[in-house]
C-alpha positions in Angstrom: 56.8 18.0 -2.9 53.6 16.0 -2.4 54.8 13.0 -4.5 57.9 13.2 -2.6 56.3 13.0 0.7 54.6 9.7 -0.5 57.3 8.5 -2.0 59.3 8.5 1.1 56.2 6.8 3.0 56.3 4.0 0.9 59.8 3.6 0.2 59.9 3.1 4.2 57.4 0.4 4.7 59.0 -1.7 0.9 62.0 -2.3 3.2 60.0 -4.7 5.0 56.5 -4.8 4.5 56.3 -6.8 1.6 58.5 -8.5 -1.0 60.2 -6.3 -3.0 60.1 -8.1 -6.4 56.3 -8.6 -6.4 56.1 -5.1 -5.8 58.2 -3.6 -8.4 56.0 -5.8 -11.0 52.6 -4.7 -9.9 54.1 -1.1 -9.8 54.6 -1.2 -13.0 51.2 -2.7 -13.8 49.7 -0.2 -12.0 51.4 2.4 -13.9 50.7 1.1 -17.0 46.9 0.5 -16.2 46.9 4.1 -15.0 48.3 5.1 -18.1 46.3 3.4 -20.7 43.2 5.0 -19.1 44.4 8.4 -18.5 45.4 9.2 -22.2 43.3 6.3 -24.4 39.9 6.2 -22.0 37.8 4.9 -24.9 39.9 2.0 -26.1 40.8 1.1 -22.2 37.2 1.2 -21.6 36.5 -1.1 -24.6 39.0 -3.5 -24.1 38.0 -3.5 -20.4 34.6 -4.6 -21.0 35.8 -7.1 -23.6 37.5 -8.9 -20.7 34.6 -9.5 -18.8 32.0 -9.6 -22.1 29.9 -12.6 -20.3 29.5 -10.5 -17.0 26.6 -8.3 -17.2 27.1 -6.8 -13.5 30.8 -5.8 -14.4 29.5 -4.2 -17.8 27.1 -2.5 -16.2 29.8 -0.9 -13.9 31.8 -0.4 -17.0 28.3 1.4 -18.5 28.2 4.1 -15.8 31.6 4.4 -15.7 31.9 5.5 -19.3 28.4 7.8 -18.9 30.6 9.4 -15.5 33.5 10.2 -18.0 31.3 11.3 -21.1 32.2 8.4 -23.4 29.4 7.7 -25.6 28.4 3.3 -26.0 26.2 2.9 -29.1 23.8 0.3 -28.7 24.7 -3.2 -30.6 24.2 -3.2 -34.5 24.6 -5.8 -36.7 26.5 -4.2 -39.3 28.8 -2.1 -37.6 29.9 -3.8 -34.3 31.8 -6.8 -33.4 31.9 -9.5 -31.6 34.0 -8.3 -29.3 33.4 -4.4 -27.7 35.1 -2.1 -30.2 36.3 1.6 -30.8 35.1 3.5 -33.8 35.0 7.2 -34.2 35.7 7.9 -30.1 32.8 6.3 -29.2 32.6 2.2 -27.9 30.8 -0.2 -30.4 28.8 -2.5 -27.6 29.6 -5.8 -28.9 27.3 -8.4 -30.4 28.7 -11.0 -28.0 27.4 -9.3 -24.8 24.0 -9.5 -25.9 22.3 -12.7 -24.0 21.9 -15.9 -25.9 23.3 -15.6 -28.4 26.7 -16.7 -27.9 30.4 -15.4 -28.9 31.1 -17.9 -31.9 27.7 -17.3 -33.6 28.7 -13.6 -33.0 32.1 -14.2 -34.7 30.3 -16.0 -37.3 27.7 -13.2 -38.3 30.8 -10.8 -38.1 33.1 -12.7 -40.7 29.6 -13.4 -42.9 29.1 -9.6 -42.9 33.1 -8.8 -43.9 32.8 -11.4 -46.6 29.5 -10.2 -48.2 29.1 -6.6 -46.6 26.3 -4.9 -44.8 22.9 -6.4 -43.9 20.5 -4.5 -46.6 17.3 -5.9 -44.7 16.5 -9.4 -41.6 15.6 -11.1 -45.3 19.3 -10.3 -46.3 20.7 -11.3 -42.7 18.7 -14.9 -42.4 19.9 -16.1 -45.8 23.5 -15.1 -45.1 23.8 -16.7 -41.8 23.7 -20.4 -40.7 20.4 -20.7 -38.7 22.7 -23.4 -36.3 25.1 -20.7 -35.2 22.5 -17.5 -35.5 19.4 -19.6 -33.9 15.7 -18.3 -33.0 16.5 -17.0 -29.5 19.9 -15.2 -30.9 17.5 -13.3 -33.2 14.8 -12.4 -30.9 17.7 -11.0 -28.5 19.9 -9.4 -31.0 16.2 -7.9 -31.9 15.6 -6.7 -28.6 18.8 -5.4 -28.3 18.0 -2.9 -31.1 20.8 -4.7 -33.5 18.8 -4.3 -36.3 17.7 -1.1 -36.1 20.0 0.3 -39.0 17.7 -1.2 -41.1 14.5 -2.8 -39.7 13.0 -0.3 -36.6 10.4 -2.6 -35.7 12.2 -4.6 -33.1 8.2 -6.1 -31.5 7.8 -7.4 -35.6 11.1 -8.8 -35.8 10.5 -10.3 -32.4 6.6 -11.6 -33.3 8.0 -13.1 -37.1 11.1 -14.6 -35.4 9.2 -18.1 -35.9 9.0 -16.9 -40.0 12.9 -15.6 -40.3 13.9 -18.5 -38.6 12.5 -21.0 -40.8 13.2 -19.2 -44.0 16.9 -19.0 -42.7 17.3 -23.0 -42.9 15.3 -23.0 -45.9 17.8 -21.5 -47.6 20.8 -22.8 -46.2 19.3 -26.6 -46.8 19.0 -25.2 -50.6 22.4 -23.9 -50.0 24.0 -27.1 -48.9 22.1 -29.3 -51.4 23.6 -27.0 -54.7 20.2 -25.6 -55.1 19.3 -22.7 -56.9 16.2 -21.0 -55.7 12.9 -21.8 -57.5 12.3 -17.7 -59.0 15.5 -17.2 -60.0 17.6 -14.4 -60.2 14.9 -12.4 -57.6 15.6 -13.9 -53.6 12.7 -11.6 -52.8 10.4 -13.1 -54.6 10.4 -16.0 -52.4 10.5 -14.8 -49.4 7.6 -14.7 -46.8 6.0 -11.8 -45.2 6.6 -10.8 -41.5 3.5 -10.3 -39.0 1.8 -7.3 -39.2 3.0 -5.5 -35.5 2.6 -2.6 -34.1 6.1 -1.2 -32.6 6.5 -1.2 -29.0 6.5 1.9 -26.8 9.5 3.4 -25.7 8.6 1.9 -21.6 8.2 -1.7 -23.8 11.1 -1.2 -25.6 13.3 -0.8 -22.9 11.7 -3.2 -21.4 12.5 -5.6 -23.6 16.1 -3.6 -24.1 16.9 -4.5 -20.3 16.3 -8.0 -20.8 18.8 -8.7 -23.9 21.3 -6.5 -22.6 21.1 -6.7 -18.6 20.8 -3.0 -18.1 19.5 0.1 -19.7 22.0 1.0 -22.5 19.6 3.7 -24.6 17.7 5.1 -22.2 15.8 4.7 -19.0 12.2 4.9 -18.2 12.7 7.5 -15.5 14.2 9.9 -17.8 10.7 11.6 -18.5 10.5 12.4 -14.7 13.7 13.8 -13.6 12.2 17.4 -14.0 8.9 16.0 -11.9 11.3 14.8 -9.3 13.4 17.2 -8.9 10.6 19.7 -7.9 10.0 16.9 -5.1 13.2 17.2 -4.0 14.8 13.7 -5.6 18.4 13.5 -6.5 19.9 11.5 -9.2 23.1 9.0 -7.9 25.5 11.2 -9.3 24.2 14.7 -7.6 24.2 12.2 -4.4 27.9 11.2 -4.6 29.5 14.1 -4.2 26.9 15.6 -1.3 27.4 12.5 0.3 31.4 12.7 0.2 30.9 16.3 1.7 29.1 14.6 4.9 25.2 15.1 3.7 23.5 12.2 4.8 19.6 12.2 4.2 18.2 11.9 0.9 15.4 11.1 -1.1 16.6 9.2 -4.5 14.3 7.1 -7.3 15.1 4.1 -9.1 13.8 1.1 -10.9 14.3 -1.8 -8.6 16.6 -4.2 -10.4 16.8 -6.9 -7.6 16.2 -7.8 -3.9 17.9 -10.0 -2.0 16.5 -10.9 1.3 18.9 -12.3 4.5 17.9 -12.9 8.0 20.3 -11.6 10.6 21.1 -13.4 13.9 17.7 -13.1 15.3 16.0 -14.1 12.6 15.0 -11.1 11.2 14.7 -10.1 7.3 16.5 -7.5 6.1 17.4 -7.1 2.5 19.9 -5.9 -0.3 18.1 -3.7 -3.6 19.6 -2.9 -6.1 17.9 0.0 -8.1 18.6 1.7 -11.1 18.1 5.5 -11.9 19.1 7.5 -14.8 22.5 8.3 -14.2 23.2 4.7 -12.6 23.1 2.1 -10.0 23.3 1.5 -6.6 22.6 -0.9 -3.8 20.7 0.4 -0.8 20.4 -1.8 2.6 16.9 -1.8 3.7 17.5 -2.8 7.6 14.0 -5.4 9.1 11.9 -2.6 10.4 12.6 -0.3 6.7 11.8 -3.7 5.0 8.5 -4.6 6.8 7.1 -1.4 5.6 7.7 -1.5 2.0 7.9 -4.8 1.3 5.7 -5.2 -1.2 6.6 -1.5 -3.1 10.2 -3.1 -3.3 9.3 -5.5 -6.2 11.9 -6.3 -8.7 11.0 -4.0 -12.3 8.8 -1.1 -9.9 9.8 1.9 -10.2 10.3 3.8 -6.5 11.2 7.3 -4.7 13.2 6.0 -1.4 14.1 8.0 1.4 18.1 6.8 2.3 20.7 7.8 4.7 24.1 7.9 3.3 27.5 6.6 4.6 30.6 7.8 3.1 33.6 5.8 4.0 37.2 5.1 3.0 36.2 6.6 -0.7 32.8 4.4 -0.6 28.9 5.6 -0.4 26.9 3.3 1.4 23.1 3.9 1.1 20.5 2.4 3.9 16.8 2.2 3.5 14.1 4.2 5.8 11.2 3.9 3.5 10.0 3.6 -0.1 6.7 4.2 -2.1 5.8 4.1 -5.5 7.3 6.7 -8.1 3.7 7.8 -9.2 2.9 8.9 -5.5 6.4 10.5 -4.9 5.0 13.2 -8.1 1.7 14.1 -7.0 0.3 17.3 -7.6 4.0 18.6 -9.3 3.0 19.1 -12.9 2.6 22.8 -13.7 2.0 21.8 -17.2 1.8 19.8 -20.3 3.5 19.5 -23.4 2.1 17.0 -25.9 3.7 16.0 -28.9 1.0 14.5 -31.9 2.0 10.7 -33.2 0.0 9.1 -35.6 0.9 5.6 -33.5 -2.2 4.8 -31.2 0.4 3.0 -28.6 2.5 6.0 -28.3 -0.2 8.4 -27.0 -1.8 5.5 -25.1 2.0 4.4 -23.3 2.4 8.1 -22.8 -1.6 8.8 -21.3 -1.0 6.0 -18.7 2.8 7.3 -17.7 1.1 10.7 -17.0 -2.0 10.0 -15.7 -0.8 9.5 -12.0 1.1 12.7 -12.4 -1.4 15.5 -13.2 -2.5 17.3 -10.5 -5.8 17.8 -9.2 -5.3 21.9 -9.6 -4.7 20.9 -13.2 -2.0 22.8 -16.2 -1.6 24.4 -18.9 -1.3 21.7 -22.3 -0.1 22.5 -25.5 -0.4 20.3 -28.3 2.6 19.9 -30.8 2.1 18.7 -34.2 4.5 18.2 -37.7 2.7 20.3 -40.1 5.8 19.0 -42.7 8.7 20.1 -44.4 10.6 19.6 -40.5 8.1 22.5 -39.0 6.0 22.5 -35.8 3.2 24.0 -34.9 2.5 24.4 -31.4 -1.1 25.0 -29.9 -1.2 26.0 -26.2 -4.9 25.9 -24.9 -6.5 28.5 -22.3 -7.2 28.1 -18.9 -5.8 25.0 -17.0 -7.0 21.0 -17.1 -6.7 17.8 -15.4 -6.4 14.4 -17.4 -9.5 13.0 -18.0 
């Protein structure tokens, strides 16, 4: 009855409110579109983000849209994805020629090298397969900080500090290549091959970090996602718990994020007001800050800081619109919340030093219980809770 009703609406105003034949095609577009993403999400997704493969903003619409919908994107590898955003197992492939710098042909390139020859066994493997003029330096550093080697070669800061090494033994080879050479020890390739700087890994803030710079947004993880619990107990909603309260006429609310960008304007009198865009971890979204928010927290508002903002919230014609009263930095938005501490052991020195300074401004004065979890082997922990309650010191 419903469909009926609308039907008749808009079989009223096609008699003369627009021409009929454009109409009937864009219909059926529509329907089609509608379609395709109602019963095959995954490939409509993929296929969508392959249009638009050079536009980070759009992909990272495309991102959220797919973590809104529970459709998993894997993270860029080298010997599984292509060059163009593909579909394997009901999951999205993110595609090697989204990843910045390094361009769509060398992508295609490393692609049809890898079909010829198969899988990457090692970077060794991968530099004297490629050609070093398609698969440059910078395309290895940001297919490294992308994580596209991770399948076999963790150590994305190594990859990244040896890139120098790789890149030169990659035209070594293909100049012996080209010139009919065979190598100087024989049958062995990796007896000839030169050793990567010793590196310690990055820590899991540096890696995405580094992840948000290849990639243009935070495909793996976010460095917020530690502190959702913390935040919470402060009263600070996530984007997608705001949506909906938003829709249903709530209006203030206090939300974090890591500030992505700001883009200052002055209005008619001449005063500053600004546009930041923040990301939190179950999206992004774009918050107004009018001139009297913006004089106040000018300087917390710094692209790559991560904030707790107090917003009011404008739901409109299907839209949320977010504007600005105040901001302050995400380690003084969790004061005093921690009731306690769960550590796990590492035997990597940057882990429990990234992890001491990401908690430090967090403990509370009262202090919390710690417990101490350790691999004693075998795929056991032991767990050791201490008495009383501390303070980091």
């Amino acid at each position: 009855q419903k469909a009926d009703e609308v039907f008749d609406l808009m079989e009223k105003f096609a008699e003369y409110g627009f021409n009929k034949s454009h109409a009937a095609a864009y219909a059926l577009i529509a329907y089609q579109t509608a379609w395709l993403k109602a019963n095959t999400p995954v490939e409509f997704l993929a296929a969508s983000m392959s249009l638009d493969i050079s536009n980070t903003d759009k992909l990272a619409v495309f991102h959220q849209d797919a973590r809104r919908f529970g459709i998993t994107v894997r993270a860029p590898d080298v010997n599984r994805s292509g060059a163009d955003f593909e579909v394997e197992n009901g999951e999205v492939l993110y595609a090697l020629g989204a990843v910045r710098n390094v361009g769509l042909e060398a992508m295609k390139h490393l692609v049809s090298v890898r079909e010829e020859g198969g899988p990457f066994r090692d970077i060794f493997d991968f530099v004297e397969r490629v050609d070093p003029k398609q698969v440059n330096k910078r395309a290895i550093e940001n297919l490294a900080r992308a994580g596209a080697f991770d399948s076999f070669h963790k150590n994305r800061a190594q990859i990244l500090a040896s890139s120098d090494v790789l890149i030169a033994h990659s035209q070594s080879i293909a100049a012996d290549r080209q010139g009919g050479q065979h190598a100087l020890f024989g049958g062995d390739p990796a007896a000839g091959r030169p050793r990567l700087k010793k590196t310690e890994p990055w820590n899991q803030v540096d890696l995405l970090d580094e992840e948000l710079a290849a990639v243009g947004f935070y495909l793996t993880g976010h460095p917020l996602e530690d502190m959702v619990g913390m935040l919470r107990r402060k009263r600070t909603a996530m984007l997608t718990e705001v949506i909906p309260q938003a829709e249903a006429g709530m209006e203030a609310f206090r939300m974090c994020g890591v500030v992505r960008r700001r883009q200052e304007r002055a209005s008619q009198s001449g005063e500053r007001f600004a546009f930041v865009s923040l990301s939190d971890p179950t999206g992004e979204y774009e918050v107004l800050f009018p001139p009297e928010a913006l004089r106040k927290c000018r300087e917390v508002l710094e692209p790559g800081k991560s904030v707790a903002i107090k917003v009011r919230a404008k739901a409109r014609d299907g839209e949320v619109r977010f504007f600005g009263d105040d901001a302050e930095p995400i380690e003084k938005a969790i004061e005093n919340v921690v009731a306690g501490l769960r550590v796990h052991l590492s035997p990597s020195a940057t882990e429990v030093d990234a992890l001491r300074k990401r908690l430090e401004p967090a403990v509370s004065q009262k202090g919390g219980e710690i417990s101490f979890i350790a691999a004693i082997g075998g795929g056991r922990e032991v767990e050791l809770k201490l008495p009383g309650r501390y303070t980091l010191d």
